[in-house]
PDB file of N, H, CA, C and O in Angstrom:
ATOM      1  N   UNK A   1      52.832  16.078  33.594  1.00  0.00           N
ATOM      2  CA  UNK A   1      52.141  15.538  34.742  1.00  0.00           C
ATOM      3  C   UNK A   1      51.891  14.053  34.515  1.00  0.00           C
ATOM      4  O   UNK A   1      51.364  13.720  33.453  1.00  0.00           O
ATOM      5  N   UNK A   2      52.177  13.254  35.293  1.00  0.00           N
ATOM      6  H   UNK A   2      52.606  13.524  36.155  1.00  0.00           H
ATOM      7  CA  UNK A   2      52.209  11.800  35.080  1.00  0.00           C
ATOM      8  C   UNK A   2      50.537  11.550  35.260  1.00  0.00           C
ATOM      9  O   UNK A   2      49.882  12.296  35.987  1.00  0.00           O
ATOM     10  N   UNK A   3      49.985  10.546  34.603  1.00  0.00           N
ATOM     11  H   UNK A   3      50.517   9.940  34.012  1.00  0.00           H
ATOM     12  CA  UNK A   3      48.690   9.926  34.130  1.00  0.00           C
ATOM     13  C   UNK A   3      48.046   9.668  35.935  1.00  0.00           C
ATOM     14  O   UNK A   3      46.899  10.034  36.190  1.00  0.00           O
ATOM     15  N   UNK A   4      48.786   9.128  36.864  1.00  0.00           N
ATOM     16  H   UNK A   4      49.718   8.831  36.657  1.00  0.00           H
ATOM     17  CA  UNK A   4      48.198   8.531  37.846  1.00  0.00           C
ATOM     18  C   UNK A   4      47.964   9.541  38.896  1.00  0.00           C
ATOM     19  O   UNK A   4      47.571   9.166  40.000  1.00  0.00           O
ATOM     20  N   UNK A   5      48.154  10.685  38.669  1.00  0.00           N
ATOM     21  H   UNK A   5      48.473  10.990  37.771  1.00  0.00           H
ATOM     22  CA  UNK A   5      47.986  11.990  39.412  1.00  0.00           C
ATOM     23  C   UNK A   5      49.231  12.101  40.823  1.00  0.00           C
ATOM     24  O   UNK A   5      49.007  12.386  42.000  1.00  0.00           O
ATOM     25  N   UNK A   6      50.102  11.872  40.377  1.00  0.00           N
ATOM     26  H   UNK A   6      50.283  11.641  39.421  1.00  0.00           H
ATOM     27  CA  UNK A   6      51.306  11.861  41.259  1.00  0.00           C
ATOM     28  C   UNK A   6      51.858  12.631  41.471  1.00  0.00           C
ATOM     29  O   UNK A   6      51.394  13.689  41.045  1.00  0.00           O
ATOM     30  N   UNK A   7      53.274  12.738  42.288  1.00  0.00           N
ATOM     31  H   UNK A   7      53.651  11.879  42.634  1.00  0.00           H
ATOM     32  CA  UNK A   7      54.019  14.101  42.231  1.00  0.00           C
ATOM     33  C   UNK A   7      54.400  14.860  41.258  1.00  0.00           C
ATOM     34  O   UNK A   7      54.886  14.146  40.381  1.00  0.00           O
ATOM     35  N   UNK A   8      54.421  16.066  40.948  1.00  0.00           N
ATOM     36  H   UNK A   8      54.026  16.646  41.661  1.00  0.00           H
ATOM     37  CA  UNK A   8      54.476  16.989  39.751  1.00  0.00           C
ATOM     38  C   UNK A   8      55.830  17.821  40.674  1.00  0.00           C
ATOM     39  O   UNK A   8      55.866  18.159  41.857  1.00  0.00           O
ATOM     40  N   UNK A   9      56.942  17.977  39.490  1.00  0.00           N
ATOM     41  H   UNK A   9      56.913  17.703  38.528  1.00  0.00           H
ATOM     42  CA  UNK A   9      58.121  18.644  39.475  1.00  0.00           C
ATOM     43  C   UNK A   9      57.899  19.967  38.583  1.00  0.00           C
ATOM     44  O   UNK A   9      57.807  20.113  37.364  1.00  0.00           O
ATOM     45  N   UNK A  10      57.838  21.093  39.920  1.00  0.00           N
ATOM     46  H   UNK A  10      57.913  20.974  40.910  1.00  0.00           H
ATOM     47  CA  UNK A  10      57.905  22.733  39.617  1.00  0.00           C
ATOM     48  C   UNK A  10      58.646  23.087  39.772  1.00  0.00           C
ATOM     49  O   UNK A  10      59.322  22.843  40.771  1.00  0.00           O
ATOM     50  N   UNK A  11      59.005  24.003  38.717  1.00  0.00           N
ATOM     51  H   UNK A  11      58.456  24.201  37.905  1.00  0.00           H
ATOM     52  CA  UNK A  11      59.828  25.537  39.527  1.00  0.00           C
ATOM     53  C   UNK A  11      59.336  26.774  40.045  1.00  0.00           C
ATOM     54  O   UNK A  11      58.579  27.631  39.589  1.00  0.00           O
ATOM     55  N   UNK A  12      59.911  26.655  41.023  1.00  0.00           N
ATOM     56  H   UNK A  12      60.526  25.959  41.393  1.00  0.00           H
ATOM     57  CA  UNK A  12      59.512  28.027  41.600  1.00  0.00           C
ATOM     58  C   UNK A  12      60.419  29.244  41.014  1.00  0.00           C
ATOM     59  O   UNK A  12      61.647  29.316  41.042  1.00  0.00           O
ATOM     60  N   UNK A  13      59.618  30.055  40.550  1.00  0.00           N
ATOM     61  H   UNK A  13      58.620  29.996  40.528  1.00  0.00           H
ATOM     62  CA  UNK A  13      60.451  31.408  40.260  1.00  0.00           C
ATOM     63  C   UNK A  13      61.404  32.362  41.355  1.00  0.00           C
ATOM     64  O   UNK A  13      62.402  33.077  41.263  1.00  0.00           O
ATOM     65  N   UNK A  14      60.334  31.854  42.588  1.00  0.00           N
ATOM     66  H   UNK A  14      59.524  31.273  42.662  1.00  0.00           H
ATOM     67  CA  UNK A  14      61.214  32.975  43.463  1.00  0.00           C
ATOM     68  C   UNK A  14      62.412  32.577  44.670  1.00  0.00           C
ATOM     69  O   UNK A  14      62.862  33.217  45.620  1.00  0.00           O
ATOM     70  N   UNK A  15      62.672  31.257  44.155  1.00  0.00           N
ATOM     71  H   UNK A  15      62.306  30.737  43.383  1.00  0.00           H
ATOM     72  CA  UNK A  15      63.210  30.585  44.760  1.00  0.00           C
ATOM     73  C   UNK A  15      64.375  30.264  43.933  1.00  0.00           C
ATOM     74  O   UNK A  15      65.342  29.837  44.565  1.00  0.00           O
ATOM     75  N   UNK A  16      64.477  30.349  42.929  1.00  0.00           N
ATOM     76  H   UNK A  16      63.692  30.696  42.416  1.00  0.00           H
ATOM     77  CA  UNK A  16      64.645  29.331  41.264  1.00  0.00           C
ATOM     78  C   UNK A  16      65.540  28.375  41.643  1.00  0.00           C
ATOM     79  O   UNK A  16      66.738  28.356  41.923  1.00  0.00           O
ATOM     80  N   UNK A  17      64.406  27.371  41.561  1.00  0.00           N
ATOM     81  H   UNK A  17      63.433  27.386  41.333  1.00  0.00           H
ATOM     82  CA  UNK A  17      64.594  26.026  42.356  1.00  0.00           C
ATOM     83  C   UNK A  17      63.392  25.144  41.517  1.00  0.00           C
ATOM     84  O   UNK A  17      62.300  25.517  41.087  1.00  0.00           O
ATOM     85  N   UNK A  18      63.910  24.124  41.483  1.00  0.00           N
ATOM     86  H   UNK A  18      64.797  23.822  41.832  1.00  0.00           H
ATOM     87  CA  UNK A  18      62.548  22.835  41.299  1.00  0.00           C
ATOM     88  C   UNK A  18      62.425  22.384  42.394  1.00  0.00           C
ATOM     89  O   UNK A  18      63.405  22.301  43.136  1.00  0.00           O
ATOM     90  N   UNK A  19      61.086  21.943  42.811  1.00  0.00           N
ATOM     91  H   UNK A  19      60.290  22.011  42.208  1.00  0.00           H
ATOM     92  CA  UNK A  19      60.627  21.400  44.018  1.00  0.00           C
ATOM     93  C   UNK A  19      59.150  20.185  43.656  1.00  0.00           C
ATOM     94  O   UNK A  19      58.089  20.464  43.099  1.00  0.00           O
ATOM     95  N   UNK A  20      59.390  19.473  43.950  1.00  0.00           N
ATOM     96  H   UNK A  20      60.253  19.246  44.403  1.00  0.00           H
ATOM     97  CA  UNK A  20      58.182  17.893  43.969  1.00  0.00           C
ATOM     98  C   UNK A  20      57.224  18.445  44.930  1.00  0.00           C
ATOM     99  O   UNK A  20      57.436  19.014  46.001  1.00  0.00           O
ATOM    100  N   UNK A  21      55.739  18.062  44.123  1.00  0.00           N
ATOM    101  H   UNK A  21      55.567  17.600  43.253  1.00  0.00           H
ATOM    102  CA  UNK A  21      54.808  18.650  44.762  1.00  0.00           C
ATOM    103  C   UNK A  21      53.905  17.536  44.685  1.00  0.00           C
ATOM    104  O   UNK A  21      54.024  16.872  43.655  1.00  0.00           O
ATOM    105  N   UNK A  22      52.994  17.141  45.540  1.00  0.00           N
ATOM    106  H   UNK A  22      52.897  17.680  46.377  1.00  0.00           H
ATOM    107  CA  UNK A  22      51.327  16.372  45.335  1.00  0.00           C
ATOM    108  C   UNK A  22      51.022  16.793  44.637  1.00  0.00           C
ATOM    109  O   UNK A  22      51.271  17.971  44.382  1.00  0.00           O
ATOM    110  N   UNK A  23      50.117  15.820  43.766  1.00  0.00           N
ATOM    111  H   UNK A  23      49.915  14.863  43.973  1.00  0.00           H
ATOM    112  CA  UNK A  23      49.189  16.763  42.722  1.00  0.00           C
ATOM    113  C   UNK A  23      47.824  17.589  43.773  1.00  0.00           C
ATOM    114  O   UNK A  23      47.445  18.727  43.498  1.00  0.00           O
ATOM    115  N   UNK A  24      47.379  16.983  44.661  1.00  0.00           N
ATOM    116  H   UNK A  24      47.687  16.059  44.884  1.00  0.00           H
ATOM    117  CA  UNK A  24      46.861  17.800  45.463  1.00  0.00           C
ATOM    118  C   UNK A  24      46.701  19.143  45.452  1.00  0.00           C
ATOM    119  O   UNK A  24      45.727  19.880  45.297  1.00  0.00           O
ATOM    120  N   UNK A  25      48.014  19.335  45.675  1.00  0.00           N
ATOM    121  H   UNK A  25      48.806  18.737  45.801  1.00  0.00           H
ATOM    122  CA  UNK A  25      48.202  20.805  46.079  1.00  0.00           C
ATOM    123  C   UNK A  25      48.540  22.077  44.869  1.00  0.00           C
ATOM    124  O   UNK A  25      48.774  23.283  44.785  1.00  0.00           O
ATOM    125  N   UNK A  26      48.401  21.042  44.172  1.00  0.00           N
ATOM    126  H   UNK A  26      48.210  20.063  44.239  1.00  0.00           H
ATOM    127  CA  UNK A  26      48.414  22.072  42.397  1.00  0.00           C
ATOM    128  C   UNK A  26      47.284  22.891  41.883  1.00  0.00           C
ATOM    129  O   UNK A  26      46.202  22.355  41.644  1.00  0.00           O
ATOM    130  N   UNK A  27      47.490  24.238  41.691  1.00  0.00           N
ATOM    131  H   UNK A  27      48.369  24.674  41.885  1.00  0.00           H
ATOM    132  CA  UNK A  27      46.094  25.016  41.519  1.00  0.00           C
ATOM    133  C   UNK A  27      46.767  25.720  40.649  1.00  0.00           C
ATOM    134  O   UNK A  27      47.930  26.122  40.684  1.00  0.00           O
ATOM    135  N   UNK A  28      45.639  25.882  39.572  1.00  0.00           N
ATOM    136  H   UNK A  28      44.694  25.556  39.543  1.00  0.00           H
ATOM    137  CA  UNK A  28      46.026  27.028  38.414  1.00  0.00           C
ATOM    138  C   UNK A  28      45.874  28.645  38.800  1.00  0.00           C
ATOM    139  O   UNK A  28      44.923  29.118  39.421  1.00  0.00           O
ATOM    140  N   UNK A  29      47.191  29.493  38.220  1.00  0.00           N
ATOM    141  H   UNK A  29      47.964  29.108  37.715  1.00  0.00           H
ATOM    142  CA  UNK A  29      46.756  30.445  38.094  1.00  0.00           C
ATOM    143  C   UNK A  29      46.460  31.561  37.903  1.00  0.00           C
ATOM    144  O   UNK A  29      47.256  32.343  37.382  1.00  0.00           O
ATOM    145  N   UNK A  30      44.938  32.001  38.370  1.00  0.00           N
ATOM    146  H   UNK A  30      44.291  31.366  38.793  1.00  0.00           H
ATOM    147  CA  UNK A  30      44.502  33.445  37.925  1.00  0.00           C
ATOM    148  C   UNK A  30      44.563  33.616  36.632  1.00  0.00           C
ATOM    149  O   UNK A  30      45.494  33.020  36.090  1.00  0.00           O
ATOM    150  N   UNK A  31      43.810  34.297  35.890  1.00  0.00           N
ATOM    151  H   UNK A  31      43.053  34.781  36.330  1.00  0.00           H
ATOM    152  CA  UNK A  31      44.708  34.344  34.625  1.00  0.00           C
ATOM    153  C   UNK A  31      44.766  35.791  34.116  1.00  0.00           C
ATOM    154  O   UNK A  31      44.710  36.175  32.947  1.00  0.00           O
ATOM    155  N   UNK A  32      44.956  36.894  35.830  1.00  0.00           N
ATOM    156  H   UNK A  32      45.002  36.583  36.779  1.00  0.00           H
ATOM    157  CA  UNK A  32      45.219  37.823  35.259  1.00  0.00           C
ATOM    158  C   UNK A  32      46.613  38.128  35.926  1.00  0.00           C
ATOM    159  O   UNK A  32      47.073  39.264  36.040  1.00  0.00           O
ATOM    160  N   UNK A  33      47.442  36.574  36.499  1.00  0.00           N
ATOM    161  H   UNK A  33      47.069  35.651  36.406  1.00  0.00           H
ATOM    162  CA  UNK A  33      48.882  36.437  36.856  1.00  0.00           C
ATOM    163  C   UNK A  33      49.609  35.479  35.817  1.00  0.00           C
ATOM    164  O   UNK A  33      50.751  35.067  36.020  1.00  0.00           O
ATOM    165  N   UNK A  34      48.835  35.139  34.641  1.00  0.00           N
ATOM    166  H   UNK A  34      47.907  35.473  34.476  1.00  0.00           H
ATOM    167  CA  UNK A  34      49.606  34.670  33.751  1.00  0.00           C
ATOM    168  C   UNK A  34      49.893  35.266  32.908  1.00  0.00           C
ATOM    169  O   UNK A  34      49.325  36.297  32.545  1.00  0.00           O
ATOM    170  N   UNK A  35      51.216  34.551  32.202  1.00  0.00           N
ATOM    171  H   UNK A  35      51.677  33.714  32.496  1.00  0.00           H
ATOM    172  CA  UNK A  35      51.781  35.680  30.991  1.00  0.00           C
ATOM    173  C   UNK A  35      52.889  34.815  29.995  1.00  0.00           C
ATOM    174  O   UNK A  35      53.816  34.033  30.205  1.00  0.00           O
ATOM    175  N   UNK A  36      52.244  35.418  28.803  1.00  0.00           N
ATOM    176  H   UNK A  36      51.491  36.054  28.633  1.00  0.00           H
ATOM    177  CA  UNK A  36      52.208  34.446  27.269  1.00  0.00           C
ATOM    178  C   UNK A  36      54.251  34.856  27.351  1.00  0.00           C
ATOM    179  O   UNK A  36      54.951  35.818  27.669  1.00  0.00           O
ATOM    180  N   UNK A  37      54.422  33.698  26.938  1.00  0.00           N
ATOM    181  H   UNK A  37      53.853  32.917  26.679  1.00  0.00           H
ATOM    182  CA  UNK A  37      55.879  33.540  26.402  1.00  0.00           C
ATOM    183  C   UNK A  37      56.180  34.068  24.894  1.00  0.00           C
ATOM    184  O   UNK A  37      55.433  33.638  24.015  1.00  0.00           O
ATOM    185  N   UNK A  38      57.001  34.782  24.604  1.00  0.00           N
ATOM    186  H   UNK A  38      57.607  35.132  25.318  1.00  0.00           H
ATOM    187  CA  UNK A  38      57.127  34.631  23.265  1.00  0.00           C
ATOM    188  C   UNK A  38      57.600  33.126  22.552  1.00  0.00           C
ATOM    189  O   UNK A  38      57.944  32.237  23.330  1.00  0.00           O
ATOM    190  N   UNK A  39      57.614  32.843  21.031  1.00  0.00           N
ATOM    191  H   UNK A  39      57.334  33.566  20.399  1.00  0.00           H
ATOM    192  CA  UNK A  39      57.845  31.877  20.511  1.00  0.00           C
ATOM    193  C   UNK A  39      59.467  31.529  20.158  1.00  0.00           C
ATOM    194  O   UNK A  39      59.338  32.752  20.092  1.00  0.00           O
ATOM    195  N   UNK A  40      59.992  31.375  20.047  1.00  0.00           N
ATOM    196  H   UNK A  40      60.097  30.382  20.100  1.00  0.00           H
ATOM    197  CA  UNK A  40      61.359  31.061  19.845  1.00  0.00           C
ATOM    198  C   UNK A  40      60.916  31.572  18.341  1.00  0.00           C
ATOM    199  O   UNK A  40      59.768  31.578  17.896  1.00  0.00           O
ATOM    200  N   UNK A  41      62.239  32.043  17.606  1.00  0.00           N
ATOM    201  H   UNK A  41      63.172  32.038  17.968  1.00  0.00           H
ATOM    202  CA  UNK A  41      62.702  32.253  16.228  1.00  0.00           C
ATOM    203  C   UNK A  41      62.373  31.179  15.705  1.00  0.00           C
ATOM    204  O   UNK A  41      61.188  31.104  15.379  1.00  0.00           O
ATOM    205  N   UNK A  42      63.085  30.214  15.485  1.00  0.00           N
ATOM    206  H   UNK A  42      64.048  30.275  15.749  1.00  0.00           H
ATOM    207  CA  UNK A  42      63.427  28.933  14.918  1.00  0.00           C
ATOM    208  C   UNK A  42      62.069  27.633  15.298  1.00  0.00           C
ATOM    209  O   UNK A  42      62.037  26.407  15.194  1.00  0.00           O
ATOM    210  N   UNK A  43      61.174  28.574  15.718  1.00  0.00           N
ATOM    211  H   UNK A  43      61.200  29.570  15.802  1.00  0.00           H
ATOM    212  CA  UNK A  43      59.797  28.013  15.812  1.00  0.00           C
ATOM    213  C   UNK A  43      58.614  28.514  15.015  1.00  0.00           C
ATOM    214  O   UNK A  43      57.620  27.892  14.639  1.00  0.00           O
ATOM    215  N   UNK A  44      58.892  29.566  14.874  1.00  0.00           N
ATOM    216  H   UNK A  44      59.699  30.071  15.180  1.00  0.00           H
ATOM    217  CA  UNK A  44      57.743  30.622  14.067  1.00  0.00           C
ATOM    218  C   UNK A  44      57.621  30.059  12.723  1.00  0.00           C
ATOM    219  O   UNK A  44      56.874  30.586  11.898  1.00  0.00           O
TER     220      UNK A  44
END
């Protein structure tokens, strides 16, 4: 996310697409719709 609160580049999953967004319109969430990634091998 750039320092000056500018457009933020997402992907959408259900689209699978990146799309430029306002920071405005950016909301975290839920965090019983989030979900932990595993670590890569060659990271552990």
């Amino acid at each position: 996310m750039r320092p000056d609160r500018g457009p933020c580049t997402v992907y959408v999953e259900d689209f699978a697409e990146c799309r430029t967004v306002p920071y405005d319109r950016l909301q975290p969430l839920p965090l019983d719709q989030t979900r932990s990634f595993a670590i890569p091998y060659k990271f552990r």
